[in-house]
N, C-alpha and C positions, 0 to 999 in steps of 0.2 A: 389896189388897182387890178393886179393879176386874176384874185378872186370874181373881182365886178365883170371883165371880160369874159372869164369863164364859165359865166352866168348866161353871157349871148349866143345867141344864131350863128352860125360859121359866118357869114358874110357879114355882119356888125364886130364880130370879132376881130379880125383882119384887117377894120378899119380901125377900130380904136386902136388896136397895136399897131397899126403905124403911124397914127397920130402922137402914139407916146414915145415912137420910137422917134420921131421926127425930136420932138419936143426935147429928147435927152440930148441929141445930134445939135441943141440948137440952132435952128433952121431960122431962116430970113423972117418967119414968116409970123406973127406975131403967135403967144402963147395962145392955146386951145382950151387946155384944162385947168382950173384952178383947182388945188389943192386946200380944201379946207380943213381946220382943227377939227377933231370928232367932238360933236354936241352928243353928251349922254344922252338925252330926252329926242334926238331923232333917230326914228328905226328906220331902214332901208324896207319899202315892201315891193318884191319880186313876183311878179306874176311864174307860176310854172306851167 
């Protein structure tokens, strides 16, 4: 996850780390991000 943020825009960045910082803190608020097992057969494609 640190990598996948590292990849964003400052102001996307900022967000998601606090959505995950929220998430560690368990927050009232229902979960945001599901965490999948890694599928060998899908690649991540990141626009640069």
């Amino acid at each position: 996850m640190d990598w996948v943020c590292l990849q964003l825009p400052a102001e996307l960045r900022q967000q998601a780390m606090r959505i995950v910082e929220d998430g560690r803190q368990g927050g009232a608020e229902p979960r945001r991000i599901q965490v999948l097992p890694y599928e060998f057969r899908f690649r991540y494609l990141l626009a640069s």
